[in-house]
N, C-alpha and C positions, 0 to 999 in steps of 0.2 A: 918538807912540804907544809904550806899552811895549812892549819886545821881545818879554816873558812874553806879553802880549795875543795879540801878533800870532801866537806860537808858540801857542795856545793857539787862536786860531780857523782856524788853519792846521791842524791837528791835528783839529778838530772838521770843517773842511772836506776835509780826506784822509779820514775814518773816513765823514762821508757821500759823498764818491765810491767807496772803495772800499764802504760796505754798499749803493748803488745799484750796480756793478757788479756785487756780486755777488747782486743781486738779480737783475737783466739777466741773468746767465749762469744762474739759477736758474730762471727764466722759460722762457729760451729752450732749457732743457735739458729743463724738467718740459714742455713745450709739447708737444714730439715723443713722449714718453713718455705724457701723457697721449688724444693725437690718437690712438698707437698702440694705445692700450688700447681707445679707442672703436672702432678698425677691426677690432679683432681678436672684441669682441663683432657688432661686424657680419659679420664672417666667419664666426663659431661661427653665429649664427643662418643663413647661407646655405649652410652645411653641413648644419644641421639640415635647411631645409627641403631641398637637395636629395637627404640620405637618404628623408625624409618621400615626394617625387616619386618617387624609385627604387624604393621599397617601394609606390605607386602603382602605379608602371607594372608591376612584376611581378606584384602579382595581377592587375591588368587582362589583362597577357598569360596567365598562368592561366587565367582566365573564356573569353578569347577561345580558348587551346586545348580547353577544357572542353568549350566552343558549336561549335565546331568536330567536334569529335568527333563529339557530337550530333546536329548535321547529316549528320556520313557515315554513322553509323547509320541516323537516320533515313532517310535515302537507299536502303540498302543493306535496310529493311523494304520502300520500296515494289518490290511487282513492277516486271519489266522489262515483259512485256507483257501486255494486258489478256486476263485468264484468264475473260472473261466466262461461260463453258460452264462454270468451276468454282464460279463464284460462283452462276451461277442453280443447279447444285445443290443447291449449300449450304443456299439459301434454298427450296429444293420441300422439302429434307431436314426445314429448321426447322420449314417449314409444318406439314409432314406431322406431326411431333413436336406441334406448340403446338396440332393439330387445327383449322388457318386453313384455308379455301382461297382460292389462287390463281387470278383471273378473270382477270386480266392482267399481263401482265410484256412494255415497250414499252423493250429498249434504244435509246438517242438514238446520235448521232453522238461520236466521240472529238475532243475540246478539248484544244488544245495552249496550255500555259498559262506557258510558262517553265521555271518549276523544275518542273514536273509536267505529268502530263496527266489531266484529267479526263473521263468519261464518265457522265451523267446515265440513271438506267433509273426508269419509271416504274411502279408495282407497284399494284396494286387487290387488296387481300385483303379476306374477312368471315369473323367469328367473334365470339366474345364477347370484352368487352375484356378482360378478364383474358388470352383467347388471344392480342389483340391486341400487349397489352401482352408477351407473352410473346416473341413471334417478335423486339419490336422489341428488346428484350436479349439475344438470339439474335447480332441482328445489328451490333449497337452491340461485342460481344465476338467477331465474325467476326476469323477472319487478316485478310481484305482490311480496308484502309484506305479506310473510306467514311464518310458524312454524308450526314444525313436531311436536305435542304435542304426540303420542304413537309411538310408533315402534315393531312389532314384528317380526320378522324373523324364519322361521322354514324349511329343510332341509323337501324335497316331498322324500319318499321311496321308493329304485327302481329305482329314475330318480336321474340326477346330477343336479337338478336343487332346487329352494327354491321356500317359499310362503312369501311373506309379507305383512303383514296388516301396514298398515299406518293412522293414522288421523291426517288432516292438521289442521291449520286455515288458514283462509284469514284473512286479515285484511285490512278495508277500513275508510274512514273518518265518521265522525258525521255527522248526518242528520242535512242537515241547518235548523235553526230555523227559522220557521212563522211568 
């Protein structure tokens, strides 16, 4: 063989070990570089979303102090104990104002309920419904914190006038604890 040959695919065989080589280093260089790029978009995204969670959780905690509050206001509207003597004034007062009268007024027993205590009063008024109607927005805007749980209304024969059964609750705070 000529020596030129030989040098000559000797030479063609150096230039492809060295451009595989340094492809191989090219590879194994871009490899890390490229891996790290993809981890560092997976980073930015898990940063993202745990800003995203943290600006979560802070309005949540927001809302929860908000709802919080709320409750101890609320809390702090109901009476401590049942002002029933105040209440059934209030409600002769309203009468007496809406021109209803009062046949019956049947406080029940106090219901202890957890967060509250409730007491049911049962009330039989007549008048015209518009009086009717009057007293019960009387009472639906009382300070006391109450709820019409029944209602019946029935039309007296003969008069222009009606009867209505009513039973309330009251409702007042937890008995402090001992």
């Amino acid at each position: 063989m000529d020596p030129r040959r030989i040098q000559t695919i000797g030479r063609w065989t150096l230039t492809v070990c060295a451009s595989a080589f340094v492809l191989l280093l090219i590879q194994q260089g871009a490899r890390p570089l490229w891996n790290a790029r993809r981890d560092l978009g997976e980073i930015r995204a898990a940063a993202m979303t745990y800003t995203q969670a943290r600006e979560l959780l802070d309005q949540v905690s927001t809302q929860v102090r908000d709802l919080e509050a709320r409750i101890e206001a609320s809390e702090q509207a109901l009476p401590r104990d049942p002002e029933l003597d105040r209440f059934l004034e209030r409600l002769e007062a309203s009468a007496r104002r809406t021109h209803v009268r009062v046949e019956l007024l049947a406080p029940g027993a106090i219901t202890e309920r957890g967060l509250f205590r409730e007491q049911p009063v049962d009330v039989r008024v007549t008048g015209s419904f518009p009086q009717i109607y009057a007293l019960l927005d009387r009472l639906e805007h009382s300070d006391q914190l109450s709820r019409v749980e029944e209602l019946r209304i029935a039309g007296i024969e003969g008069e222009g006038r009606c009867a209505a059964d009513i039973r309330l609750a009251l409702y007042f705070a937890p008995r402090e604890e001992s």
